[in-house]
N, C-alpha and C positions, 0 to 999 in steps of 0.2 A: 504494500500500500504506500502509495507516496503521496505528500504533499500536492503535487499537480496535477493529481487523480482530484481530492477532494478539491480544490478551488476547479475544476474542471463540470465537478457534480453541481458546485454552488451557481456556478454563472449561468448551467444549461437551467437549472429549477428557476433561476431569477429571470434570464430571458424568453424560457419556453423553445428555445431553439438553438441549435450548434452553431450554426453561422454567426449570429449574432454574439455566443459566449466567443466563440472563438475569435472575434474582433477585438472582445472587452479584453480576453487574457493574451493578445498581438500572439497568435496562433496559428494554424491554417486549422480549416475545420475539420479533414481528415484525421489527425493531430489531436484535436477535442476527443475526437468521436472514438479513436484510438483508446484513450487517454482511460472513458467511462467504460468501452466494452471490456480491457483487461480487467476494471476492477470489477464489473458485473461479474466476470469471471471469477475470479478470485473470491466473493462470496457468494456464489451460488445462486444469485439472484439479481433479475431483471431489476434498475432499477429507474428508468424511465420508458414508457410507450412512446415510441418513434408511427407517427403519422405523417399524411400531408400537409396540418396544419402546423406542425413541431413536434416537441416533446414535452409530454406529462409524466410528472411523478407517480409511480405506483405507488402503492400503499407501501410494502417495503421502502422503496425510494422515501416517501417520504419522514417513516421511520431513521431510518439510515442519514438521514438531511439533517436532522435533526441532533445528529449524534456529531455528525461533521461539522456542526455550526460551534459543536462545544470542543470538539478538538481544536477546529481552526482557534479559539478564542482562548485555549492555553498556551496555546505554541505563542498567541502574542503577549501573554502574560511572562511566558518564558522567557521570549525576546527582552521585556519591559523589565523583566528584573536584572536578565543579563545586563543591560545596560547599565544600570542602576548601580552593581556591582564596579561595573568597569569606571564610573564616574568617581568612584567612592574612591578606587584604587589612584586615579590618575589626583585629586585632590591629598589623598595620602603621601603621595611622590613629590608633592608640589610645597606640601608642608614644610615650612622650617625646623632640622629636630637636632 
């Protein structure tokens, strides 16, 4: 599972279409489209219905979105703390001791 799986899952549920997520995330859409069918793979389950009009979230899918949305928001808590750390560190160095 990678990171560019799930912002791939996120854009396609928010624009209802590959083409369109795949602009948001400067992608081609093949690429996109790549991107969700390994990870449908990967867990065993559909997780959007591909029609003429785009894509909807199955019930899985949107289960599974929803889990994605609290992943993505750790990893930038993770980020937020890394940094936070490394501010701490460079103000430490900078100290007179």
């Amino acid at each position: 599972m990678k990171i560019s799986q799930l912002r791939a899952v996120i854009a396609v549920a928010e624009r209802g279409n590959f083409s369109e997520a795949a602009l948001e995330l400067q992608l081609t859409q093949p690429a996109v489209s790549h991107a969700i069918a390994t990870l449908e793979e990967e867990l065993g389950v559909p997780l959007f219905a591909r029609g003429r009009h785009g894509a909807v979230l199955t019930p899985a899918g949107e289960r599974i979105l929803h889990h994605i949305r609290q992943v993505m928001q750790h990893l930038e808590m993770m980020q937020q703390e890394a940094n936070l750390h490394k501010d701490l560190q460079v103000v430490g160095r900078n100290t007179p001791g």
